[in-house]
KOLNUDO-932622 format. One line per 3 residues: number of its first residue (from 1); for each residue x, y, z of C-alpha. Coordinates in Angstrom, 3 decimals. Layout:
REM KOLNUDO-932622
NUM> X,Y,Z; ...
***
This chain:
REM KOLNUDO-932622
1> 3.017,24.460,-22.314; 0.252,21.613,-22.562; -3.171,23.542,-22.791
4> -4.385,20.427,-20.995; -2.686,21.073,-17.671; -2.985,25.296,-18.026
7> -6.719,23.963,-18.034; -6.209,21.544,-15.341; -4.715,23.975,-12.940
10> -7.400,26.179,-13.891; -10.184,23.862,-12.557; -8.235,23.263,-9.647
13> -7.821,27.304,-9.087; -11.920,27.652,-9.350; -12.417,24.637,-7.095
16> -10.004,26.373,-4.326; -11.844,29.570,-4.360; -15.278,27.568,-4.045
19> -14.594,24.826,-1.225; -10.999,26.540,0.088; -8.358,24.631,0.963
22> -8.787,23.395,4.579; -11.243,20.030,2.629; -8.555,19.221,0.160
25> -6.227,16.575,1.447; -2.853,15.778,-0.223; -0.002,13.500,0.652
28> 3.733,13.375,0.255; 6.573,11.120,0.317; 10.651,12.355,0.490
31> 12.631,9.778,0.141; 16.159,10.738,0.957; 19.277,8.959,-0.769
34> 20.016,5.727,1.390; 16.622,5.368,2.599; 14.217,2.088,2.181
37> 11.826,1.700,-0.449; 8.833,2.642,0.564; 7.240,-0.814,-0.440
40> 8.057,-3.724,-1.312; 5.936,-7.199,-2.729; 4.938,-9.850,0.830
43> 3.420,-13.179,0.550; 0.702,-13.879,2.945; 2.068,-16.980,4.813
46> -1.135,-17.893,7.539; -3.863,-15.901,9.385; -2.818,-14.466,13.083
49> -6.036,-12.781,14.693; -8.743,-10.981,12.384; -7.584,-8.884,9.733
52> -4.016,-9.607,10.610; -1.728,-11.963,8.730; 1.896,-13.302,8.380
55> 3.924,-12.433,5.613; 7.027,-12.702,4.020; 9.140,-10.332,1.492
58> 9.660,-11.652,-1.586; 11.835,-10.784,-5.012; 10.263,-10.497,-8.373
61> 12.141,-11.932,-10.648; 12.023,-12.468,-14.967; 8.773,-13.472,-16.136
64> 7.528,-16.791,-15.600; 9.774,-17.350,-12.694; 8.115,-18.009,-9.284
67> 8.902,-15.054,-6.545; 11.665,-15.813,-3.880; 10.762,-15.794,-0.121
70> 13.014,-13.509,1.720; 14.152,-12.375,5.283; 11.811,-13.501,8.107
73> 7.416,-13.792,8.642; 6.516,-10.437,9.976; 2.834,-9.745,11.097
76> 0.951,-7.371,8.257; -2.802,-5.930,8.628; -5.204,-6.901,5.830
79> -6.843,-2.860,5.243; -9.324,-4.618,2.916; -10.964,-7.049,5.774
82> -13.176,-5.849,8.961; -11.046,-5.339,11.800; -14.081,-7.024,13.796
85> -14.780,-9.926,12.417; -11.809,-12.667,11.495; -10.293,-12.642,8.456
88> -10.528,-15.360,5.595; -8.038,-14.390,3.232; -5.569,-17.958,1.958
91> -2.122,-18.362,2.405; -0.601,-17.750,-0.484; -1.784,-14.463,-2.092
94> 0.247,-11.866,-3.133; 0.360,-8.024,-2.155; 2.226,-4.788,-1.944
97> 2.746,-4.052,2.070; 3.582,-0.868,2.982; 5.168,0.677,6.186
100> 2.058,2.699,8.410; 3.424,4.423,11.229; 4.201,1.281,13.200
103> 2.054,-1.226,11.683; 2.979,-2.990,8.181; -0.160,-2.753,5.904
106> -1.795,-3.951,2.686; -5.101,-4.577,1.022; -5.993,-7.662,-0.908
109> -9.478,-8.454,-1.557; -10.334,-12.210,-0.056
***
């Protein structure tokens, strides 16, 4: 076994007993076979209301090859922008969208 991780679970034992485990927060994702990726790359296509945009899937293809636009627009919030103020991020920026509960989400810096 990797004395590196026999130390890092160590640490991680000691900082347990000190803060306890209610103030640790961890997250996890099951994805069963058949299901949906979990993710997948958008391109923002115009600005809707504040930090919400329009995207569209795309498909990465070989290197040097420009993505293809996919399916149909679908409305995305923008976690990186107020959701006060309006948003001024351009059409045609890239990002990884994510499903959230009911609301699509990603975060690209304007």
């Amino acid at each position: 076994m990797d004395g590196r991780f026999v130390t890092d679970q160590q640490q991680l034992l000691a900082e347990l007993a000190r803060a306890g485990s209610e103030n640790r927060r961890e997250d996890a994702l099951v994805v069963s076979p058949g299901a949906r990726a979990g993710a997948w790359a958008v391109k923002v296509k115009s600005h809707v209301d504040c930090n919400v945009y329009q995207v569209r899937a795309v498909v990465i293809g070989d290197a040097g090859s420009m993505p293809v636009e996919i399916g149909d627009e679908m409305e995305a919030v923008n976690l990186a922008e107020s959701f006060l103020a309006q948003g001024t991020l351009a059409a045609g920026k890239y990002a990884l969208m994510c499903r959230v509960g009911e609301k699509n989400v990603f975060h690209v810096v304007p």
